[in-house]
C-alpha positions as CSV (number, residue, x, y, z in Angstrom):
1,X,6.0,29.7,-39.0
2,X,3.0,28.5,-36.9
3,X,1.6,25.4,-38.1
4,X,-2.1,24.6,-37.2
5,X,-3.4,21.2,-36.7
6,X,-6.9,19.5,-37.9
7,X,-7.5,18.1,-34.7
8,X,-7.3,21.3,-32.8
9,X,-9.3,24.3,-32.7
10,X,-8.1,26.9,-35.1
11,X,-7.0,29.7,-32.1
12,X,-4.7,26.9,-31.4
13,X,-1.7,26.3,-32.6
14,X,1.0,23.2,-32.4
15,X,3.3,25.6,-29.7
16,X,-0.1,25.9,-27.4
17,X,-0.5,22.3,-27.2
18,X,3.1,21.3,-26.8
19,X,2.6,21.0,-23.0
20,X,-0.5,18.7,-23.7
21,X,0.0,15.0,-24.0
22,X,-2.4,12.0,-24.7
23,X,-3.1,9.5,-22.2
24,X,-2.0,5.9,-23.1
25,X,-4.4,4.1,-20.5
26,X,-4.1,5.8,-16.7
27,X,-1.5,7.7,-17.1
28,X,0.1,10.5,-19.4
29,X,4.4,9.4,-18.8
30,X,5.6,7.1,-21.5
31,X,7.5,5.5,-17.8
32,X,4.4,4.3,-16.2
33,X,3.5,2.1,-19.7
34,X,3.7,-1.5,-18.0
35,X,2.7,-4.9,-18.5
36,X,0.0,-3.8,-16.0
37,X,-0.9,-0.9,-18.5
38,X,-1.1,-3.4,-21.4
39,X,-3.4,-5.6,-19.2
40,X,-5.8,-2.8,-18.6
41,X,-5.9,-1.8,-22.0
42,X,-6.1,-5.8,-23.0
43,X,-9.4,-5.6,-20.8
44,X,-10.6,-2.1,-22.0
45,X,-10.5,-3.2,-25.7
46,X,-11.7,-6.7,-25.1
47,X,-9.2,-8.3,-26.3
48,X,-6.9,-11.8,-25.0
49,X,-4.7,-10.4,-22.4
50,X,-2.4,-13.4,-23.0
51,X,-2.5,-12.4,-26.5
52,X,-2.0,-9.0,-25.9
53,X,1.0,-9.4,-23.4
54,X,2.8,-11.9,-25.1
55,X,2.9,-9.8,-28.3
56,X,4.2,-6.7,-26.8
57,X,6.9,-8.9,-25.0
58,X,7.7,-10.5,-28.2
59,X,7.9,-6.8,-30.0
60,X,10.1,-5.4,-27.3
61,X,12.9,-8.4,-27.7
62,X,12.8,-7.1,-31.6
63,X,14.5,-3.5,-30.5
């Protein structure tokens, strides 16, 4: 069974997009998602890169 998804046209189908990923910030590998990433992101969304940084540190020490 081929599932289609809302965000995609409808010729599409999940198994076409598979090979298609979502860039995070300036990069599509999960790897390259850094404290430099989080910065630029930080700086993209206006928001405290202290703030930012700090949380995602404090997230990571909870796994």
């Amino acid at each position: 069974m081929r599932l289609k998804s809302p965000f995609l046209p409808s010729s599409q189908s999940f198994e076409a997009a598979k090979g298609s990923a979502m860039k995070v910030s300036r990069s599509k590998k999960f790897s390259d998602f850094t404290l430099d990433e989080l910065s630029h992101l930080a700086a993209k969304a206006m928001l405290p890169e202290k703030l930012v940084l700090d949380t995602a540190k404090q997230t990571a020490t909870l796994t």
